[in-house]
C-alpha positions as CSV (number, residue, x, y, z in Angstrom):
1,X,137.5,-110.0,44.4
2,X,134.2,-108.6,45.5
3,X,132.2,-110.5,43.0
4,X,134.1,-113.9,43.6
5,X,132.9,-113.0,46.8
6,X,129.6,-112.5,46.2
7,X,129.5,-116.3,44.1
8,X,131.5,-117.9,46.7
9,X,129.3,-117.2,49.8
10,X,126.0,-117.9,48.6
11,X,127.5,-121.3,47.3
12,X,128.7,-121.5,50.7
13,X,125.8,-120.8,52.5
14,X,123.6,-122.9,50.2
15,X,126.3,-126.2,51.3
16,X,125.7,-125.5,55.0
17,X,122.0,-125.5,54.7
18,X,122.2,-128.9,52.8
19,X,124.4,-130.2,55.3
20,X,122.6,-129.0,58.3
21,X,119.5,-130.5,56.4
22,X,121.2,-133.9,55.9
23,X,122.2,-133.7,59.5
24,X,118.6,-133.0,60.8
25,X,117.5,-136.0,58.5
26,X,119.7,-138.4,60.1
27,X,119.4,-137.5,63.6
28,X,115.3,-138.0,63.1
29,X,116.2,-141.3,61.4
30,X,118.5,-142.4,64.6
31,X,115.9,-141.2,67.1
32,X,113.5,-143.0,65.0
33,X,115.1,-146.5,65.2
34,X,115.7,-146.0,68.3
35,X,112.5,-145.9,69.5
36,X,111.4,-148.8,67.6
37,X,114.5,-151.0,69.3
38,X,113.1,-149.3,73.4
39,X,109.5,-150.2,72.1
40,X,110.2,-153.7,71.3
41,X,112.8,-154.2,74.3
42,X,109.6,-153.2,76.1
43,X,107.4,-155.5,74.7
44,X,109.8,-158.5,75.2
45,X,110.3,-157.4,78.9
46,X,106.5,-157.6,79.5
47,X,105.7,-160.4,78.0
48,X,108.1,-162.6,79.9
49,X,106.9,-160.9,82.8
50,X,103.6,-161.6,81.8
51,X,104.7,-165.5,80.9
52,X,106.4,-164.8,84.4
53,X,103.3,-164.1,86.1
54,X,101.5,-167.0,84.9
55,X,103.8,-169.5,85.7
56,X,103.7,-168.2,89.5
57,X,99.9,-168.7,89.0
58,X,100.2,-172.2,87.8
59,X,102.7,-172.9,90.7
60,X,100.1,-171.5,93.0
61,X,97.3,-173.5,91.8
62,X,99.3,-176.6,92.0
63,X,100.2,-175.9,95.5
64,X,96.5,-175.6,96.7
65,X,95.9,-178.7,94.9
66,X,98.9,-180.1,96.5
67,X,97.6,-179.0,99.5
68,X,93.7,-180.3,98.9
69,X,94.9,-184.0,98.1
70,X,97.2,-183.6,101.3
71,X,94.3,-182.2,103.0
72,X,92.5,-185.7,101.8
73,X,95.0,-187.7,102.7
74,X,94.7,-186.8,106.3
75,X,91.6,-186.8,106.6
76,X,91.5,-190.7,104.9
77,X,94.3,-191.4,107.4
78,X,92.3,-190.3,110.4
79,X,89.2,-192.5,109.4
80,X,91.4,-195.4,108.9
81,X,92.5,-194.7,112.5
82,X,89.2,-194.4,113.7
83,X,88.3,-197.2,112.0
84,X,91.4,-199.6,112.9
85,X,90.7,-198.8,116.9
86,X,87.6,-200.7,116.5
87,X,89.4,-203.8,115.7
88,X,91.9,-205.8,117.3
89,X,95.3,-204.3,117.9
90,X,97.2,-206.3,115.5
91,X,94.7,-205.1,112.6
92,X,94.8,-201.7,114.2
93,X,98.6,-201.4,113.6
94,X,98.6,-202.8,110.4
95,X,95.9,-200.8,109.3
96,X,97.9,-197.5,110.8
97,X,100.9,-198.3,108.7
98,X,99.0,-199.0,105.5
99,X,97.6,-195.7,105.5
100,X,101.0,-193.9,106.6
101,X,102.4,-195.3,103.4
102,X,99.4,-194.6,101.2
103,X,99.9,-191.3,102.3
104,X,103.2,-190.8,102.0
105,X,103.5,-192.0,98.3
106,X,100.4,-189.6,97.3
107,X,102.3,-187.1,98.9
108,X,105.6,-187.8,97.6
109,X,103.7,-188.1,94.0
110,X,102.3,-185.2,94.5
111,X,105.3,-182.8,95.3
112,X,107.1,-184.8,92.3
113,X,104.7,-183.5,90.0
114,X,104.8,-180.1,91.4
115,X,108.8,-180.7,90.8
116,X,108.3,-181.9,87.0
117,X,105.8,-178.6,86.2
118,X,108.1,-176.7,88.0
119,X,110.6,-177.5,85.8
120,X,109.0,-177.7,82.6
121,X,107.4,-173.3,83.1
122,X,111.6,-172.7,83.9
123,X,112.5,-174.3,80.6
124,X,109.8,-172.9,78.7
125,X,110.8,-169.6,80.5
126,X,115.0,-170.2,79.7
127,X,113.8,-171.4,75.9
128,X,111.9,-168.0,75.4
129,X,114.4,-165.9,77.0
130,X,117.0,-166.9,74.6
131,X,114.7,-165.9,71.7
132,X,113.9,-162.8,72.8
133,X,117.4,-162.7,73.3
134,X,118.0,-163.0,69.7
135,X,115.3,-161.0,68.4
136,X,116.4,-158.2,70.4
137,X,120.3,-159.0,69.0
138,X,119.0,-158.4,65.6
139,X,116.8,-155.3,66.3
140,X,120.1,-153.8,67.8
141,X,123.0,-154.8,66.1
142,X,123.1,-153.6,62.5
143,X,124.6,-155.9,59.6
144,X,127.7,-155.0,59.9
145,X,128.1,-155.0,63.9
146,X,126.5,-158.6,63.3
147,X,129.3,-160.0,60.7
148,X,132.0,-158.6,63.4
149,X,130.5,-160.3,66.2
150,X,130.0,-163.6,63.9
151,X,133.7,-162.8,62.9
152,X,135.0,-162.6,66.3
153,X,133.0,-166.1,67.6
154,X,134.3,-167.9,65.0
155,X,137.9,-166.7,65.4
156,X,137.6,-167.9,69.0
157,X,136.3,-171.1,68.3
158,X,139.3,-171.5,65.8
159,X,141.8,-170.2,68.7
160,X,140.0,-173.4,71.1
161,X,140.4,-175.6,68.1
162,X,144.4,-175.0,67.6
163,X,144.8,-176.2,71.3
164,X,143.0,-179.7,71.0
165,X,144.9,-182.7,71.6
166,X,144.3,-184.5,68.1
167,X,145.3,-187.4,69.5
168,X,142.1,-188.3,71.8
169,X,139.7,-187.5,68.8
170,X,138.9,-189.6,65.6
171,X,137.7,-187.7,62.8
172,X,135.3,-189.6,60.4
173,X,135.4,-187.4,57.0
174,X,132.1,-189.0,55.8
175,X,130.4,-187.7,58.4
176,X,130.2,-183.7,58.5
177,X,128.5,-181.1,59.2
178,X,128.3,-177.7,59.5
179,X,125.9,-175.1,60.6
180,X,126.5,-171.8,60.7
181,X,124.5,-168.2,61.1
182,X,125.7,-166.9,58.2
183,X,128.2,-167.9,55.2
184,X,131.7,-168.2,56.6
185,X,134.1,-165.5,55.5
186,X,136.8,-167.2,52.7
187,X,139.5,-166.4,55.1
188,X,138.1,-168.0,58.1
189,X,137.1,-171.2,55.8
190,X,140.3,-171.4,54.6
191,X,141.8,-171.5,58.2
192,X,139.7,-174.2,59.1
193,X,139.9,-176.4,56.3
194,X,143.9,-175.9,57.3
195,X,143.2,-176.8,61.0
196,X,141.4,-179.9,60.1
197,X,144.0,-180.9,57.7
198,X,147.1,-179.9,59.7
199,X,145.9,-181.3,62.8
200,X,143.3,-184.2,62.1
201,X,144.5,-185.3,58.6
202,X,141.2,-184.7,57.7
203,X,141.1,-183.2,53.9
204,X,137.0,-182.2,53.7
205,X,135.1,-179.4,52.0
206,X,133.6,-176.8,54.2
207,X,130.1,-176.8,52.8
208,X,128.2,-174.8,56.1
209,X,124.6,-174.8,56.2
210,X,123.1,-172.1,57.5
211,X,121.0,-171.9,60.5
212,X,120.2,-168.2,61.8
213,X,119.1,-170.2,65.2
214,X,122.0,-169.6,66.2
215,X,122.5,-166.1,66.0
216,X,126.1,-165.9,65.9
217,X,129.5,-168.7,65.0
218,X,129.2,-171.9,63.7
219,X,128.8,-175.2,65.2
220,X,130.5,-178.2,63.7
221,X,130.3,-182.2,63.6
222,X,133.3,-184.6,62.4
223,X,132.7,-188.2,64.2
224,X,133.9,-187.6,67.8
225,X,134.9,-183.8,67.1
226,X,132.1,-182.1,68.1
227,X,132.4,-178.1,68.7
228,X,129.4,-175.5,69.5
229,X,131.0,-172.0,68.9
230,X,127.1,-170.5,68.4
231,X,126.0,-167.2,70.5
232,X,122.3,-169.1,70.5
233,X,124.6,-171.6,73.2
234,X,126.1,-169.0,75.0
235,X,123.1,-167.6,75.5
236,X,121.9,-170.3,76.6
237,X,124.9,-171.1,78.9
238,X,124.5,-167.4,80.5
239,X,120.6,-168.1,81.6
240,X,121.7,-171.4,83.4
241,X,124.6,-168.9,85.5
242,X,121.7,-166.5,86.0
243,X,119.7,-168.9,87.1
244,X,122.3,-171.2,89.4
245,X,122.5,-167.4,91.3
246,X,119.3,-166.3,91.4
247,X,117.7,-166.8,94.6
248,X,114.5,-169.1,95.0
């Protein structure tokens, strides 16, 4: 017994060490990765903050040009006035109401154009916050976590498409597409084809294209059916919510 004992422990003690070792190797691995995934959170939050920055600039600037051609406008419309009081009363007036319109179109013109820049920096700002949003998603989520989310949109957007009324849509089998962020799993192919069969009478191959835009589900054409199940578009979807509440 003592000898077995003597074999048997060192074995022992020789299998903890290994899995202690193995244990210290992955914990430096997941402390490791998860640096990288703060770092580059980090970097994405400050560069839209700096993209943020600059568009307040460019807002700014266009205000105190806003405010110069306003500043002009005035000043025009006084000498008009100035000039108009020389005259006779009649040309006076008209002269007045010219002006007042002149400068109420450059100023309307003027804030319209601060409207349209306005808008395009947001859009630019929405369109790079949903690719950050899916470079982070992929930094993050490993392989597998990303098949179960794909898995999960695309069993939700064949849930939505059990409960369409197939009788308000025509379905045009020569015309299909379908995009998806990854290949479709066989089951979840299969269940469509079924759906479009069973419910549209439409008896077409499921030949996705992938299109890792999306990030996530699958988004599919067939003549008036047209469904976006794609995490790119509810990503999308979620900025415009942010942005209806967000104040200013």
């Amino acid at each position: 017994m003592g000898d077995v004992m003597k074999i048997v422990i060192p074995i022992a003690l020789a299998h903890a060490a290994v899995l202690a070792v193995i244990l210290l190797a992955i914990k430096y691995v997941l402390k490791r990765d998860t640096r990288k995934a703060v770092a580059t959170v980090r970097q994405a939050e400050a560069e839209v903050r700096k993209k943020e920055e600059g568009i307040v600039r460019r807002i700014e600037e266009h205000e105190a040009e806003f405010a110069r051609k306003k500043a002009e406008a005035d000043e025009d419309l006084q000498k008009r006035k100035q000039e108009s009081e020389r005259e006779v009363r009649q040309l006076r007036d008209k002269t007045i109401t010219e002006a007042k319109t002149e400068s109420d179109q450059i100023l309307k013109r003027a804030k319209q154009a601060e409207e349209k820049m306005r808008q395009q920096l947001l859009q630019e700002a929405e369109e790079r916050s949903v690719d950050y949003a899916g470079q982070i998603f992929r930094m993050v989520f490993s392989e597998k976590m990303s098949g179960e989310v794909n898995r999960q949109f695309i069993g939700e957007l064949l849930d939505a498409l059990e409960q369409v009324d197939a009788a308000s849509i025509t379905v045009d089998p020569t015309k299909v597409e379908f995009r998806s962020s990854a290949p479709l799993p066989p089951d979840q192919k299969k269940r469509l084809q079924n759906l479009l069969k069973e419910k549209f009478d439409a008896d077409v191959p499921i030949m996705e294209k992938v299109d890792e835009q999306l990030m996530g589900g699958v988004v599919f054409k067939l003549g008036s059916l047209e469904i976006d199940g794609s995490l790119r578009t509810r990503y999308q979807e979620a900025v415009a919510e942010v942005k209806k509440t967000t104040p200013g």
